[in-house]
SERO-4910 file (N, C-alpha, C, O; in steps of 0.05 Angstrom, whole numbers):
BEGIN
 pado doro    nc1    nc2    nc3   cac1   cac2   cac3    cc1    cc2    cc3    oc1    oc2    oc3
  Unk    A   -416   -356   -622   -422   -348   -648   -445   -328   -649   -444   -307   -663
  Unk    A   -467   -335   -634   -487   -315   -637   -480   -286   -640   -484   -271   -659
  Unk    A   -466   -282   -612   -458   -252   -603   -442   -239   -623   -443   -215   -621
  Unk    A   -425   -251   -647   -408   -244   -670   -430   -243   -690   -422   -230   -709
  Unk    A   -459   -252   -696   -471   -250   -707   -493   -223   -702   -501   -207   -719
  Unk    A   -499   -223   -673   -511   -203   -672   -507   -170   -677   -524   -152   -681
  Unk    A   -463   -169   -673   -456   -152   -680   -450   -148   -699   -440   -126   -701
  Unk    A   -451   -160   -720   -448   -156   -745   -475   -139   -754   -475   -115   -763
  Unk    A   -500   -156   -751   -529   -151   -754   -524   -114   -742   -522    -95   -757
  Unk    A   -523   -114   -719   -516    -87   -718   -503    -60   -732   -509    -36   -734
  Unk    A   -482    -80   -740   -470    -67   -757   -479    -59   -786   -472    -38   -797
  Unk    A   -496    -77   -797   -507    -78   -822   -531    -60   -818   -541    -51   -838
  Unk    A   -541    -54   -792   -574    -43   -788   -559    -12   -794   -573      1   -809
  Unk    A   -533      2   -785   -519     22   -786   -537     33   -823   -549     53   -828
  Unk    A   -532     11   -842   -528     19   -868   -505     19   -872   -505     18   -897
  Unk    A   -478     20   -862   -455     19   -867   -449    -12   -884   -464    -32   -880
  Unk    A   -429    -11   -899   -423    -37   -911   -394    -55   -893   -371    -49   -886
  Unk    A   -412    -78   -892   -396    -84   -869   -377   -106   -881   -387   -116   -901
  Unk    A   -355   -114   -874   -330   -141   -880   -329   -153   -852   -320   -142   -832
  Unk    A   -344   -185   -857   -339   -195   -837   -320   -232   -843   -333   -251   -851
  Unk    A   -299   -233   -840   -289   -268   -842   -289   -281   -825   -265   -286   -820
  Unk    A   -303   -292   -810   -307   -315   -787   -310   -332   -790   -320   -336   -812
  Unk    A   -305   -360   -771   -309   -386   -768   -336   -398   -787   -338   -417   -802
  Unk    A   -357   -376   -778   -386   -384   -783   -391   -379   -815   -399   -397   -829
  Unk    A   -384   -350   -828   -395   -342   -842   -379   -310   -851   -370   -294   -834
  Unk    A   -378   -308   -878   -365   -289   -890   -381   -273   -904   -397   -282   -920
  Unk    A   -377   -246   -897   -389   -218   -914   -362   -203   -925   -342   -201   -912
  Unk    A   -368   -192   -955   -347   -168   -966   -363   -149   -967   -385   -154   -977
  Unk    A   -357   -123   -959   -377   -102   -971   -404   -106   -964   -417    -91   -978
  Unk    A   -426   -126   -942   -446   -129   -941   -461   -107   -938   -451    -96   -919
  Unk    A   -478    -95   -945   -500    -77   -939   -530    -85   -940   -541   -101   -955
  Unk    A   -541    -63   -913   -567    -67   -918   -591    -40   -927   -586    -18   -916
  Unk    A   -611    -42   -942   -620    -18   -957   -644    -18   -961   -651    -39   -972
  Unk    A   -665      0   -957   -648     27   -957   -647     39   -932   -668     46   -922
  Unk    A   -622     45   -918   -623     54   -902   -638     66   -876   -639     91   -874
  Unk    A   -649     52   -858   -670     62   -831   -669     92   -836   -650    101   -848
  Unk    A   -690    109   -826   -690    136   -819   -682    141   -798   -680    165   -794
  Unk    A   -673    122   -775   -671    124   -752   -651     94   -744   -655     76   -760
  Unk    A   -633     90   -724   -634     66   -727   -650     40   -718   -662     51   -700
  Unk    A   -657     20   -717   -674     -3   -716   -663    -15   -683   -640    -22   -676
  Unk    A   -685    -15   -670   -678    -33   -641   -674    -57   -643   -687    -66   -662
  Unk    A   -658    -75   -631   -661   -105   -639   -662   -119   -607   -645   -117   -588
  Unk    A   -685   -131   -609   -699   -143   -594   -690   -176   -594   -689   -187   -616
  Unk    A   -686   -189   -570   -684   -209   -565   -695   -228   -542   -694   -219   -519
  Unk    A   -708   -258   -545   -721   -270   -528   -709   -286   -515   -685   -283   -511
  Unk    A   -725   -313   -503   -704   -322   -486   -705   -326   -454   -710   -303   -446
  Unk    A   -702   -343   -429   -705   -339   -409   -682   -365   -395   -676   -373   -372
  Unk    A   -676   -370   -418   -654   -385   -396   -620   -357   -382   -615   -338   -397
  Unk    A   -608   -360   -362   -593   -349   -360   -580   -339   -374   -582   -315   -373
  Unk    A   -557   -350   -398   -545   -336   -412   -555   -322   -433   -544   -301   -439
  Unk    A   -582   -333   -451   -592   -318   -459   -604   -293   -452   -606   -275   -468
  Unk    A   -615   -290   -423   -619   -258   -409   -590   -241   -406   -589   -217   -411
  Unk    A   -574   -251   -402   -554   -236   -402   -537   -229   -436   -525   -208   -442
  Unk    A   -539   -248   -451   -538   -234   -480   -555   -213   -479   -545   -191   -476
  Unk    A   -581   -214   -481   -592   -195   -479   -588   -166   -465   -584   -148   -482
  Unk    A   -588   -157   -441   -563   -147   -434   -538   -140   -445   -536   -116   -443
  Unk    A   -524   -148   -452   -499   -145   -469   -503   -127   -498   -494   -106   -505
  Unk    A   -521   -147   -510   -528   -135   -530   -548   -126   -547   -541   -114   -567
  Unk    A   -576   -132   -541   -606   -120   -547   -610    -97   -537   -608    -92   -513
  Unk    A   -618    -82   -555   -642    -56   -546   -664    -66   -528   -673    -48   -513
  Unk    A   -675    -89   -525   -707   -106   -516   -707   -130   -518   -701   -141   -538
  Unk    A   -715   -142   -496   -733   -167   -488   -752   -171   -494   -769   -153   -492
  Unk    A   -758   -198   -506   -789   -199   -519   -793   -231   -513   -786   -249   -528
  Unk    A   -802   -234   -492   -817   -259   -474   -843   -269   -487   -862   -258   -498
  Unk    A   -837   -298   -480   -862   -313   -486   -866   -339   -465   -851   -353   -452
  Unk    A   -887   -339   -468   -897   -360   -438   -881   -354   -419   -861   -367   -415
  Unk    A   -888   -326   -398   -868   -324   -377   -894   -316   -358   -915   -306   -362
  Unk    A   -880   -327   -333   -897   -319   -315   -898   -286   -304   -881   -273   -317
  Unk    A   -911   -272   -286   -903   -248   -281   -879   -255   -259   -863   -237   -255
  Unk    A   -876   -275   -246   -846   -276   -227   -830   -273   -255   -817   -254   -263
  Unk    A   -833   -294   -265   -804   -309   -281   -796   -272   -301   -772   -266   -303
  Unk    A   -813   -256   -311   -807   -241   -333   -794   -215   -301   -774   -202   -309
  Unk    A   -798   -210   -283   -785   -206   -259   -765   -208   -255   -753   -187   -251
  Unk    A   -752   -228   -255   -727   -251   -253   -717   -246   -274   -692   -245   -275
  Unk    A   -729   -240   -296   -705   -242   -322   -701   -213   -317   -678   -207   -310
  Unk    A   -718   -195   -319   -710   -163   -320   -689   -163   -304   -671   -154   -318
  Unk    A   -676   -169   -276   -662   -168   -257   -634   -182   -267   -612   -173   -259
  Unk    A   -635   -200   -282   -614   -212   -297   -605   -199   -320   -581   -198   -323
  Unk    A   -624   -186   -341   -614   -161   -363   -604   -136   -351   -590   -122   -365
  Unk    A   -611   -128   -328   -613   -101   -315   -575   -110   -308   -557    -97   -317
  Unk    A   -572   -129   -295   -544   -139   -287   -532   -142   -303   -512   -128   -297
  Unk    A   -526   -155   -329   -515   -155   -343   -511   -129   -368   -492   -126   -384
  Unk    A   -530   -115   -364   -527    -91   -383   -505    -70   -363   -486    -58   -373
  Unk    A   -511    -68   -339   -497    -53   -324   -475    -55   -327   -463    -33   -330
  Unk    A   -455    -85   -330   -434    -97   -332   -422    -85   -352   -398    -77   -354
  Unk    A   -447    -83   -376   -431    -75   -403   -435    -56   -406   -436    -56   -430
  Unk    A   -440    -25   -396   -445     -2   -385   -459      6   -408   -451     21   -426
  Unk    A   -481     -7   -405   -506    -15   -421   -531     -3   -409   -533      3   -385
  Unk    A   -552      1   -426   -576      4   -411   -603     -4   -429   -607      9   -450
  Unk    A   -622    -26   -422   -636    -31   -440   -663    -15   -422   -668    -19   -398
  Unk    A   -677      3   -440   -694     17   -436   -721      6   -416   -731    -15   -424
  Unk    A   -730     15   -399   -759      7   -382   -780      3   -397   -799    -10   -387
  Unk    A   -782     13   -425   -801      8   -444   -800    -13   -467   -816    -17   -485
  Unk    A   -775    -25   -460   -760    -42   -480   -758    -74   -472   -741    -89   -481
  Unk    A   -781    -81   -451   -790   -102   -435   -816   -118   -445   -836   -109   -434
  Unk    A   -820   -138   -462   -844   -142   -467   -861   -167   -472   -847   -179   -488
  Unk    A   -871   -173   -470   -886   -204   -474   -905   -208   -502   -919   -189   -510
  Unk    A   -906   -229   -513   -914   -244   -528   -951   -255   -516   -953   -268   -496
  Unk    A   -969   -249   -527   -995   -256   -526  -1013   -266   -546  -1019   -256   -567
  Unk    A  -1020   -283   -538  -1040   -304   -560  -1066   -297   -562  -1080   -308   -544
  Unk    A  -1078   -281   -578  -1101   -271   -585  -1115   -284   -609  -1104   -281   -631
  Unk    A  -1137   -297   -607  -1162   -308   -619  -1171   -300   -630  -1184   -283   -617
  Unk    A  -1178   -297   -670  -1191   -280   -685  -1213   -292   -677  -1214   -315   -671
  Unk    A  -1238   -274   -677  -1266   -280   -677  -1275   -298   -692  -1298   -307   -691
  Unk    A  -1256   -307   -710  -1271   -320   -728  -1263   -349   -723  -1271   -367   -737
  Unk    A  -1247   -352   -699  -1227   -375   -682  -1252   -390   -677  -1270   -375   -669
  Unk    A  -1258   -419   -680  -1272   -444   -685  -1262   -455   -645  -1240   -454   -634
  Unk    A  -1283   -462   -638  -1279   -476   -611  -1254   -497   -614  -1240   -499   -595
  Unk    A  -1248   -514   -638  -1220   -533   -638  -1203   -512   -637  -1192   -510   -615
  Unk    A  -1195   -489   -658  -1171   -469   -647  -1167   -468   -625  -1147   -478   -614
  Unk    A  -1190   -449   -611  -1180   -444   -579  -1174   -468   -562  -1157   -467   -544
  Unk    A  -1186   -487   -566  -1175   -518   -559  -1147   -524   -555  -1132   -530   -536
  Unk    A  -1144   -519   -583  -1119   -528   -588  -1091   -513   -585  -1069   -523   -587
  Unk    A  -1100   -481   -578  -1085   -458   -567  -1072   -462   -543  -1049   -456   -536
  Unk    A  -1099   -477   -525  -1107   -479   -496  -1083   -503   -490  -1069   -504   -470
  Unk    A  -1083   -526   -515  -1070   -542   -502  -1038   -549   -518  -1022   -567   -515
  Unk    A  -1038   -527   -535  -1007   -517   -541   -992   -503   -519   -968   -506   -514
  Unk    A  -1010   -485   -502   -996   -475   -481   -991   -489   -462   -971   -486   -448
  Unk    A  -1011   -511   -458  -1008   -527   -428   -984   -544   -429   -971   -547   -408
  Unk    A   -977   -556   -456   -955   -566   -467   -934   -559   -457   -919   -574   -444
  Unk    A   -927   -529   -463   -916   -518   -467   -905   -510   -435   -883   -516   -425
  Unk    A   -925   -495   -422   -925   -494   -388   -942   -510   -369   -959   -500   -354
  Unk    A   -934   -538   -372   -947   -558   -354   -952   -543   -328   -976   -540   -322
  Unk    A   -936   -533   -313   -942   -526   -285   -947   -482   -286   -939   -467   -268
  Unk    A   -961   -476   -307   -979   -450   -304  -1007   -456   -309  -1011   -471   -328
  Unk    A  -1030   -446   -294  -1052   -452   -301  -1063   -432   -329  -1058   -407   -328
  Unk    A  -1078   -442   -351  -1085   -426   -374  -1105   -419   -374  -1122   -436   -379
  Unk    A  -1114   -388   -367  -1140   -379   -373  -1142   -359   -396  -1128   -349   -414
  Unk    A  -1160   -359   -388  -1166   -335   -420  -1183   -308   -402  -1199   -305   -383
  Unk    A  -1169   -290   -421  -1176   -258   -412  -1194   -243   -424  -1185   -240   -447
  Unk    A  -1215   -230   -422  -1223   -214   -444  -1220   -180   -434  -1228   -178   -411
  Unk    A  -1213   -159   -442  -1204   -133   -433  -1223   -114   -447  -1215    -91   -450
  Unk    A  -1253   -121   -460  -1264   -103   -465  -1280    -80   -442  -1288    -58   -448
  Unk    A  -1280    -95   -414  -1290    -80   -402  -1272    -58   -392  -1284    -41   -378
  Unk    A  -1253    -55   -394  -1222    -34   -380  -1232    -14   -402  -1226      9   -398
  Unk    A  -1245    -18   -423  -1243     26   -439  -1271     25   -439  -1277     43   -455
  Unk    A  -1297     13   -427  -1318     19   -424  -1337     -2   -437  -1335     -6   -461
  Unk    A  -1358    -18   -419  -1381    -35   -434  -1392    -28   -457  -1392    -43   -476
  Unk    A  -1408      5   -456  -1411      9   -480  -1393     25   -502  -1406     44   -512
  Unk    A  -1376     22   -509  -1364     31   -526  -1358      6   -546  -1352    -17   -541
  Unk    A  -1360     19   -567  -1360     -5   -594  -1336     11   -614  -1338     33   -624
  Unk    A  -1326      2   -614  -1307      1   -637  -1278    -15   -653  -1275    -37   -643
  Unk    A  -1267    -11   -666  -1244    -30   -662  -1224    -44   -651  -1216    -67   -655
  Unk    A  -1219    -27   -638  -1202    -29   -611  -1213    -42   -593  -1202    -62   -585
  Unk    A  -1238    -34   -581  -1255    -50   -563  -1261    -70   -570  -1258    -87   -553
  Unk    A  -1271    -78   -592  -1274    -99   -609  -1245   -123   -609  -1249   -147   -605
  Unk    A  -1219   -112   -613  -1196   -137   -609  -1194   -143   -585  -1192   -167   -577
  Unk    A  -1195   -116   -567  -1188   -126   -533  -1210   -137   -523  -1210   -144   -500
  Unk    A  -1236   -142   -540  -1251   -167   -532  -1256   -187   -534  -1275   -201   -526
  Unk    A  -1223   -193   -556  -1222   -221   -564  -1210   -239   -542  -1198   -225   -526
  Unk    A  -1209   -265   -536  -1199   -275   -514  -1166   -285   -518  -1158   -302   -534
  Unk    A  -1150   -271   -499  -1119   -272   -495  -1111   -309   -480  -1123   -325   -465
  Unk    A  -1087   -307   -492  -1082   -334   -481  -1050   -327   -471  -1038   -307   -480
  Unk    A  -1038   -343   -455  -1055   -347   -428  -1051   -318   -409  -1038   -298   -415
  Unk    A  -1068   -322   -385  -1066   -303   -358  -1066   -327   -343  -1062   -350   -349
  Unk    A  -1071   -313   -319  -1060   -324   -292  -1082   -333   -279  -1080   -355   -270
  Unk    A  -1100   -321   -275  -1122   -333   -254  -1147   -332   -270  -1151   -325   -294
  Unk    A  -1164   -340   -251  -1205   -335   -257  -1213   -353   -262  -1198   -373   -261
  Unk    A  -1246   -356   -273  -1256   -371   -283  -1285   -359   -290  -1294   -342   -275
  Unk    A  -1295   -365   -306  -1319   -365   -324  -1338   -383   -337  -1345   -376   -360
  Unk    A  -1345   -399   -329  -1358   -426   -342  -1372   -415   -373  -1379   -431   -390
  Unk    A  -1375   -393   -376  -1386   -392   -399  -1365   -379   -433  -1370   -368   -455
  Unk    A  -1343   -391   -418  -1320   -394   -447  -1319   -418   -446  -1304   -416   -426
  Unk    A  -1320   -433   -448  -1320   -468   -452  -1305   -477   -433  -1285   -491   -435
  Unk    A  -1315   -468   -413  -1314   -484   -382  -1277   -479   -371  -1264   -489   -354
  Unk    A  -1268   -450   -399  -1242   -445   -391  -1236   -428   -364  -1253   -410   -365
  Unk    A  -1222   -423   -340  -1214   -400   -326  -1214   -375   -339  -1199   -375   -358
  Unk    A  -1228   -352   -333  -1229   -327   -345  -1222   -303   -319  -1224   -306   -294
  Unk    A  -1213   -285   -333  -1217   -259   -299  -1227   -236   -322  -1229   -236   -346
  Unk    A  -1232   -221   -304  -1247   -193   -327  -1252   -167   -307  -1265   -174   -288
  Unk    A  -1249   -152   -308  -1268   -126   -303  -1291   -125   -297  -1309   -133   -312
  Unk    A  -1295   -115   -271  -1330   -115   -266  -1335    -89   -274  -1316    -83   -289
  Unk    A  -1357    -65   -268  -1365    -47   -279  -1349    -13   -267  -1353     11   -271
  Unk    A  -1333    -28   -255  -1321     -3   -230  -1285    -11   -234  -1268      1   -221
  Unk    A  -1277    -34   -258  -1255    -36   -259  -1235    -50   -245  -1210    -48   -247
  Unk    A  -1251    -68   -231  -1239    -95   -208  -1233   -113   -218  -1253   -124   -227
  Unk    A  -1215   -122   -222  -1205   -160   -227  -1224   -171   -207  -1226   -168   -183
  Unk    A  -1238   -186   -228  -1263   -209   -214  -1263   -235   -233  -1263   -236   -258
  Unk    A  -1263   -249   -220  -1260   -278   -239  -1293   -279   -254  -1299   -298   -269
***
C-alpha cells in the first residue's frame, strides 16, 4: 500500500489533478495548490531492508535517524542497489541524517532526558555530545557560531567531564578531533 500511496503523493506534488480508486483510499479530481515552482523532492526514512530499498524505488532522499556512520553506509549501498534496479538515481546530496540539538535555553533535565531517549533508543551506541564551535574559528561570535555551539546529540566518541560528566569530542585550535 505504501508504494500506491507514495505514487499518488507524487502525482499530486505534479499539481496535476489526480483519480485514484484503491483498496486503501479514493481520490476524484484530487489536487494540490498552489502549485511548486519547481517540483518538491520527497524524502524518505527508515533502515530496515525493505524500507531502504523503497527508498530507492521511489524517493528523491534518505533522511536517517539514530544511525551509525557503518549502518547509514549500509543503507546507502542498499538505496544505491535498488535505485539502479529501477533505473533510478537518488542524488549524493540527497543522503542525510537527523540531529538533536539543545536550545541554550535547554535545563540540565532536557539534556538528561535527550541523553537517555537516545540510549533507549540505541542501547548498544555510546551517546556523546558534540560542540562544533571551534571548526569556523574560537573567536568568531555570531549566529551561526553561536547554534554550532550548541551541544548535538548523539556522536560517536570523546569525553569531557565538564558537560555533566557526558562524552564530548571537539576541535582543538589547529582543527583535530580531540576528545
Amino acid at each position: 500500500m505504501q508504494h500506491l500511496s507514495l505514487d499518488v503523493l507524487k502525482q499530486l506534488m505534479t499539481g496535476q489533478a489526480v483519480t485514484h480508486h484503491g483498496r486503501f483510499f479514493t481520490l476524484d479530481e484530487a489536487s494540490v495548490g498552489p502549485r511548486p515552482a519547481k517540483p518538491l523532492d520527497l524524502w524518505l526514512g527508515g533502515l530496515v531492508p525493505a524500507a531502504l530499498r523503497r527508498v530507492g524505488r521511489l524517493a528523491d532522499g534518505w533522511l536517517a535517524s539514530f544511525v551509525t556512520p557503518a549502518e547509514a553506509a549500509a543503507a546507502r549501498t542498499v538505496i544505491a542497489e535498488a535505485a539502479d534496479a529501477a533505473a533510478r538515481e537518488v542524488e549524493d546530496d540527497h543522503y542525510g541524517t537527523n540531529l538533536l540539538v539543545m536550545p541554550p535555553e535547554a535545563s540540565e533535565d532536557d539534556v538528561d532526558r535527550a541523553f537517555a531517549t537516545t540510549a533507549r533508543r540505541r542501547p548498544d551506541v555510546c551517546v556523546t555530545t558534540l560542540r562544533m564551535a571551534n571548526w569556523i574559528g574560537p573567536k568568531t561570535d555570531s549566529p551561526m557560531t553561536r547554534y554550532f555551539a550548541l551541544p548535538v546529540v548523539p556522536t560517536v566518541f570523546g569525553y569531557d567531564a565538564r558537560l555533566h560528566g557526558r562524552p564530548t569530542v571537539g576541535p582543538d585550535e589547529e582543527g583535530r578531533m580531540v576528545p
